[in-house]
N, C-alpha and C positions, 0 to 999 in steps of 0.2 A: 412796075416795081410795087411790092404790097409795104405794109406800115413795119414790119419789122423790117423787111432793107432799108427801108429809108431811116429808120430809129440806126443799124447799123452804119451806116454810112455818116447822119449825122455824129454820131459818138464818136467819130474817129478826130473831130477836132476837137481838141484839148481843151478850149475855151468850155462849150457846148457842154464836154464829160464834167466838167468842173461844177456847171450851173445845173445839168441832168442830177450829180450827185447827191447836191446841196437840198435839192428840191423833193429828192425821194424820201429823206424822212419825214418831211411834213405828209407826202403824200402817203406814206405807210401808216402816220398816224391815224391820218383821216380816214383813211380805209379800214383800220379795226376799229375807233369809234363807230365807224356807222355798221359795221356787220358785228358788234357788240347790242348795238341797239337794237338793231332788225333781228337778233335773235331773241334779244325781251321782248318785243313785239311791242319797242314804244316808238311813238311818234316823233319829228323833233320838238312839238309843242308840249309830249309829254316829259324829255329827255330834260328840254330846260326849266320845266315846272319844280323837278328834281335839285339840279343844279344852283337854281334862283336866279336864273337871267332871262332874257326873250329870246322865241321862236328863233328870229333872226340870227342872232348869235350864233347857237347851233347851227342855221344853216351856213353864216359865214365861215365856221369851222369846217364844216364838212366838203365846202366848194375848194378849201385851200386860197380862199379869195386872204386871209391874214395869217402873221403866223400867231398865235397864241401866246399867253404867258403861263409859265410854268405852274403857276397859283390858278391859270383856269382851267388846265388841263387838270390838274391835280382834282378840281370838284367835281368833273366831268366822271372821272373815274371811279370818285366814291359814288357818285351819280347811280351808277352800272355796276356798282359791288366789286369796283376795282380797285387797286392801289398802282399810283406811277411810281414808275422805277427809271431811271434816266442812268444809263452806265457811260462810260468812256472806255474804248476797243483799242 
């Protein structure tokens, strides 16, 4: 069995779809944060030099190890020449 039958099979329990759902916006974020940054061509030392926090920080964003609050993602984003936009679908 490779990793997407198993990802298949596991989504079929509704608990699982529930917690897989919840998790993939954090993980979408952190995924254009860092390919945001890797296209500046900055560092996370130099990402959070930007921002005004430490090293770590960024990298605890980008592991998905917390979720963030809306005011750091927000500096994050002018950071990188962005603006956050947070909708409801």
């Amino acid at each position: 069995m490779n990793h997407q039958e198993v990802k298949n099979k596991l989504l079929q329990s509704p608990e699982v779809k529930n917690e897989y759902d919840a998790l993939k916006i954090i993980y979408d974020i952190k995924k254009e944060i860092i390919q945001l940054r890797l296209d500046q061509g900055l560092s996370q030392k130099d990402l959070a030099e930007k921002v005004g926090t430490k090293q770590s920080a960024i990298s605890r964003l980008e592991s998905g190890e917390y979720n963030p609050s809306i005011e750091f993602l927000t500096k994050v984003a002018h950071a990188l020449g962005k603006e956050l936009h947070i909708n409801f679908h």
